[in-house]
N, C-alpha and C positions, 0 to 999 in steps of 0.2 A: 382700133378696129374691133376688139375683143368688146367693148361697150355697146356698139352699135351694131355684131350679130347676136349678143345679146337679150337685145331691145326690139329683135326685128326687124330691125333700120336696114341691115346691110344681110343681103339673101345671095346664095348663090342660084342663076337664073337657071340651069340645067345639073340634072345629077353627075354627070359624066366630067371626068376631069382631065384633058390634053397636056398631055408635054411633048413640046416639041425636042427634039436633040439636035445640033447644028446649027442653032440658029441663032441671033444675033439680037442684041435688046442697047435700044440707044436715049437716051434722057436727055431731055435738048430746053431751056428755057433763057429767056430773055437774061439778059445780067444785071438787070436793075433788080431781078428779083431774088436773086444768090442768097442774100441775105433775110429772107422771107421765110418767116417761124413757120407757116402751113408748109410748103414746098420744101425746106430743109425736111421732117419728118417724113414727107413723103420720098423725096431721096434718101434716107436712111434706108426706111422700108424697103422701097426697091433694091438697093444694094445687098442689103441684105439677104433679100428674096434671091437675088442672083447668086449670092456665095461670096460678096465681095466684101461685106463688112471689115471695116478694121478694126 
């Protein structure tokens, strides 16, 4: 990620930043893709964003 808001690539589209509290975050993808090097990194990502990492 750090590359590409770097590069101008990746912008946040509004200044203001929302957290929600209560709320519930669910990652759902096919199983043939489990093993998929893009979609792993992006479930890290997210896990981590959540607080889940192990």
């Amino acid at each position: 990620m750090t590359p590409m808001i770097q590069q101008g690539r990746l912008v946040r589209p509004v200044e203001h930043e929302v957290e929600l509290e209560e709320t519930r975050h669910y990652l759902a993808y096919r199983e043939d893709k489990a093993d998929d090097e893009a979609l792993g990194r992006f479930r890290d990502w997210f896990l981590a964003e959540c607080g889940l990492a192990g």
